[in-house]
C-alpha positions in Angstrom: 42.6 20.6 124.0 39.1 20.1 122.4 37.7 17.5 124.6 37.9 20.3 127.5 35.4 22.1 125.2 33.8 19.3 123.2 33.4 15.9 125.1 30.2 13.9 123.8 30.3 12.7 128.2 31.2 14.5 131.3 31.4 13.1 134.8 31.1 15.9 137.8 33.0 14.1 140.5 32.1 15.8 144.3 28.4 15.7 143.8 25.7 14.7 146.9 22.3 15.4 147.5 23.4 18.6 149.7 22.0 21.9 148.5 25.1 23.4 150.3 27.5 21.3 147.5 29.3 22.4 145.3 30.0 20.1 143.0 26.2 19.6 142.8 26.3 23.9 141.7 28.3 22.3 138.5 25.7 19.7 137.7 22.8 22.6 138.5 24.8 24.9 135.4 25.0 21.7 133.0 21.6 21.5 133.4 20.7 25.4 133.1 22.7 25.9 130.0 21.1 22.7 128.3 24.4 20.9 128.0 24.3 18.9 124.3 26.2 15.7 125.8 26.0 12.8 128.1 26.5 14.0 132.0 27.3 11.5 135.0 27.2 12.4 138.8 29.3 11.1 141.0 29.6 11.1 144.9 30.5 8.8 147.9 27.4 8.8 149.1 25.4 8.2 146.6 21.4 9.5 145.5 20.1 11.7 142.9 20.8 15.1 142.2 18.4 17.6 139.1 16.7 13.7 138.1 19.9 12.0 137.5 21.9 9.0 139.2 24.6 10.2 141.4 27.0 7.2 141.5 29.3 6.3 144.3 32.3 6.0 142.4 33.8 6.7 138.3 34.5 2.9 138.3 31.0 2.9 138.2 29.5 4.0 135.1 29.5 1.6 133.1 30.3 3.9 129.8 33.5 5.5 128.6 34.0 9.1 129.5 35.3 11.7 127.3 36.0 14.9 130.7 36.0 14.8 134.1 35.2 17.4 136.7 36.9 17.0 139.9 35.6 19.0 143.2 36.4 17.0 146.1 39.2 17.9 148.9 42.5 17.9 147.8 43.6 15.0 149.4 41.5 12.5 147.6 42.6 14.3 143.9 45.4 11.7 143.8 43.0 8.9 144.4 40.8 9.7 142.6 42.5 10.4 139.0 43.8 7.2 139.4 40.5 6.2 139.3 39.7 7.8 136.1 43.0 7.0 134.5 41.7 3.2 135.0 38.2 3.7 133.7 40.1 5.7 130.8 39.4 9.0 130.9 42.3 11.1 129.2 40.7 14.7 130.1 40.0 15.8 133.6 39.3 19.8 135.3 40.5 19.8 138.6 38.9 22.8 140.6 39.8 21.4 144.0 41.8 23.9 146.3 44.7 23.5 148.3 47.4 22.3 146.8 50.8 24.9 146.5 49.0 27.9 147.4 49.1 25.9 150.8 52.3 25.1 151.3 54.7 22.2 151.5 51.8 19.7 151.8 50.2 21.3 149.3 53.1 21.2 146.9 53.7 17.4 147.7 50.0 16.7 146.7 51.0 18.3 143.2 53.7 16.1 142.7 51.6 13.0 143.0 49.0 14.7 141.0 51.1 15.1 138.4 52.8 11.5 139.1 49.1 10.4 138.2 48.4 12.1 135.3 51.8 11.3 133.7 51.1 7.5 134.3 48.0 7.4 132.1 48.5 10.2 129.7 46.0 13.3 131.3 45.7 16.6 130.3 44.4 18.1 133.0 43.4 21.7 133.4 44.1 23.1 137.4 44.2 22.4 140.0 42.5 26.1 142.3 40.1 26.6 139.3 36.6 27.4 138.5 36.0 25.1 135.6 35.4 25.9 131.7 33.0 26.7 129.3 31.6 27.0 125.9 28.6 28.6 125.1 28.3 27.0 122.0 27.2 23.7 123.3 26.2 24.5 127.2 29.4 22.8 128.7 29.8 24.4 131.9 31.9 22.5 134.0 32.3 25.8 137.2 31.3 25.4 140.5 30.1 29.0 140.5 26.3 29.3 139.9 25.8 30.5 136.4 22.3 32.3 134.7 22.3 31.5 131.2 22.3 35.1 130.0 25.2 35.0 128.1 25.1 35.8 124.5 26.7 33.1 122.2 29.7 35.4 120.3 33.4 35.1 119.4 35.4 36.5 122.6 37.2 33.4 124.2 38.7 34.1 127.9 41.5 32.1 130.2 42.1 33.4 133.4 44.9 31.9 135.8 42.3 33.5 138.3 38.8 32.5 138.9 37.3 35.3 140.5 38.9 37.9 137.9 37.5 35.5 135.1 34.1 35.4 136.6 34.4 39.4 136.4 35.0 39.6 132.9 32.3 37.1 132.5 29.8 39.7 134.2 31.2 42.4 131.9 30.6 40.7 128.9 27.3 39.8 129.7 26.7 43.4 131.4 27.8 44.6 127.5 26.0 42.3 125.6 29.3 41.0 124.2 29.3 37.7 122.7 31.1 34.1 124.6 32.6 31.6 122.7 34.9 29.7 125.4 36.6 30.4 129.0 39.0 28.6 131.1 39.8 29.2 134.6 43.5 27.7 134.6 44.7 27.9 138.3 48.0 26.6 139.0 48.3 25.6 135.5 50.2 22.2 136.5 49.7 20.1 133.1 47.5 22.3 130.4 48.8 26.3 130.2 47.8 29.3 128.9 50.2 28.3 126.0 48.5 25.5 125.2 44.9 26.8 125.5 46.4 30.2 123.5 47.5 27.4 120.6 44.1 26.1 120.6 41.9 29.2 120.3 43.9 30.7 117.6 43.1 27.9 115.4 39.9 27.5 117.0 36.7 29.0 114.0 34.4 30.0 117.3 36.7 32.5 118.5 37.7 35.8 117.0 38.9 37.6 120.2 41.3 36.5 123.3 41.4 37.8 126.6 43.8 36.7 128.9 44.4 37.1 132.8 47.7 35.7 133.9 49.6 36.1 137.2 52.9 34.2 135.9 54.3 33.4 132.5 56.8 30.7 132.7 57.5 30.4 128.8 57.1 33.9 127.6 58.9 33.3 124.1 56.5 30.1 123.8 53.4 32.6 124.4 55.2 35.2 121.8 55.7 32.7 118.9 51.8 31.3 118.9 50.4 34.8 119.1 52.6 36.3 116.5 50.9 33.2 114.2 47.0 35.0 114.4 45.9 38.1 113.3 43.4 37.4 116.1 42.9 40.2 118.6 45.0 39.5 122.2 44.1 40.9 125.0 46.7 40.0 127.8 46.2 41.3 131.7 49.5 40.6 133.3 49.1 40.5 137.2 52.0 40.5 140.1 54.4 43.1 138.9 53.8 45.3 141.6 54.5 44.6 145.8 50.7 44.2 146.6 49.7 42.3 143.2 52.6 39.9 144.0 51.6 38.9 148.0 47.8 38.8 146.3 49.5 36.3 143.3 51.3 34.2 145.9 48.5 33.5 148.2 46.4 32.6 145.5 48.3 30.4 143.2 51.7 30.6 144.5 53.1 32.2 141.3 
């Protein structure tokens, strides 16, 4: 899980000159919260974007990259993590929407997704997410535009949702209470809040967990790895009531 957290190069993938992009609105947060790595942007169409070379495709760059963030329409995803499985990147955060939450489509774009990631070995954190970050070094990989007015600290978040993830982010910062890492985890296909959980407990920067989580597919899983830490968990469970659950399926079909 640490390269989602700690890669020495990221490549934002969905970038273009547009100020109406998004993918550019991930580049523009790297750059506000002085990012410590090596950052590529790429886009079909080519140009600059903040002073930097927006190449046309991953194949591209002609260095190895440790994370890549995805925004592009969900039909390319497939295409496009091939891509980066060829140029060898092993870590990839797909934000792109519409895949189950959409329907049958939707589900079979998954399944080639996954078909994808199995192939060349990805972790992959997504798809229907807002991105990750860690305050410690200035990775911000989200799409939504971010003021550095965080304070660096020891409270680590994952939210299956995005926008309730981006409210506890405002909270925190609203309290002064200190960041270490967040991850918006969407539809969770490969990389879970299991996993993630597994990581922060070992992980020195963080002291606290809070956790926002619509399903729970492996509950005893979860149970085991929290009863290792004495670290504080917070858990929000979601979708146990009728207007939580219509809310739940529409947004990640859980």
């Amino acid at each position: 899980m640490d390269p989602f957290f700690n890669p020495h190069s990221v490549a934002v993938v969905g970038v273009s000159e547009s100020a109406e992009n998004l993918g550019r609105r991930i580049a523009q947060n790297i750059q506000e919260f002085d990012y410590h790595g090596i950052v590529y942007l790429v886009g079909p169409k080519g140009g600059t974007a903040f002073g930097r070379r927006i190449y046309k495709s991953v194949a591209d760059i002609p260095d190895a990259i440790d994370l890549a963030a995805l925004l592009i329409p969900a039909r390319y995803i497939p295409a496009v993590l091939e891509e980066c499985g060829q140029k060898g990147i092993r870590w990839a955060v797909i934000e792109s929407a519409g895949f189950s939450e959409h329907g049958p489509e939707g589900r079979e774009l998954e399944k080639q997704v996954v078909a994808v990631a199995e192939k060349y070995g990805i972790r992959f954190i997504g798809p229907n997410c807002i991105g990750t970050i860690n305050l410690q070094n200035g990775l911000i990989t989200s799409f939504a535009a971010l003021k550095n007015v965080f304070s660096p600290g020891y409270i680590s978040i994952i939210s299956q949702s995005g926008g309730v993830g981006l409210d506890y982010l405002n909270i925190l910062a609203s309290e002064g209470l200190g960041l270490s890492k967040f991850a918006s985890i969407g539809n969770k296909l490969n990389v879970d809040e299991c996993d993630l959980l597994e990581y922060l407990v070992e992980d020195e920067q963080t002291g606290i967990i809070i956790m926002y989580l619509e399903s729970i597919p492996d509950g005893r899983r979860l149970m085991q790895i929290a009863r290792r830490t004495s670290k504080p968990i917070l858990l929000h469970k979601s979708n146990v009531g009728k207007l939580a659950k219509e809310i739940a399926q529409s947004h990640t079909a859980s």
